[in-house]
N, C-alpha and C positions, 0 to 999 in steps of 0.2 A: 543184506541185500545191497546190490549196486544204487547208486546216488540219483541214478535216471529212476529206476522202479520207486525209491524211497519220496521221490517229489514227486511222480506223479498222483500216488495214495496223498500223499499229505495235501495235496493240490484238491483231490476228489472228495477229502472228508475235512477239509478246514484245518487239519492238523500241523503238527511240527518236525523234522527231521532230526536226528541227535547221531551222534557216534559215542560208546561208553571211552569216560577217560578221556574227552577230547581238549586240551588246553591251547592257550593264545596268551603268551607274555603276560603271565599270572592268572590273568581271569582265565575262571573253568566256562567253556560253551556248554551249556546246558543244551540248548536246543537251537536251529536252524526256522525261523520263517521264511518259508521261498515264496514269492511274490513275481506276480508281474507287473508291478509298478514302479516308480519312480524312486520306489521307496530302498528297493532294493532288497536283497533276499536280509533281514535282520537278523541277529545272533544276538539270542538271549542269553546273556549269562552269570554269572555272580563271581566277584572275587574273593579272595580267600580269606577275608572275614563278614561273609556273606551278603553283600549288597548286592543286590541285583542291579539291572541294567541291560539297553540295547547298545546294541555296534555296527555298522555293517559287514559286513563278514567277507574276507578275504579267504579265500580256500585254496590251501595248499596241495601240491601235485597227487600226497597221498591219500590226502582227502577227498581228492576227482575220481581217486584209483583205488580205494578203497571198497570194503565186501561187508563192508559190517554195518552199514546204516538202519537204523532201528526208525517206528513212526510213530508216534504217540499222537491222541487228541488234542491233549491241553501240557500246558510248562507247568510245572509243581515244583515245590521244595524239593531238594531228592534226587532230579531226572536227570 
């Protein structure tokens, strides 16, 4: 799904946004928190010997134009 439908669910059920396979200068984004606060949309993600971590999240042209956004409830190991 487009990235407007995927925040709006994630927005309705508390949930996270993700794209499969999405990386950022090593760290894997697991998942997307969109917010409307000051906080800013957070990208949860883990590097590649597994630590997790927040960031805020910069998103790229293909990432605005992308078809593939998935919505999970909660971040888990895995997602």
């Amino acid at each position: 799904m487009g990235i407007k439908e995927a925040v709006t669910q994630a927005m309705r059920m508390g949930g996270v946004i993700y794209r499969p396979q999405n990386t950022d200068g090593g760290k894997i984004i697991n998942a997307i928190k969109p917010t409307n606060s000051y906080d800013c949309c957070q990208a949860l993600c883990s590097d590649l010997n597994g630590h997790r971590g927040s960031i805020r999240w910069n998103p790229t042209a293909d990432d605005l134009m992308a078809e593939d956004w998935e919505v999970t409830e909660r971040w888990e190991d895995g997602d």
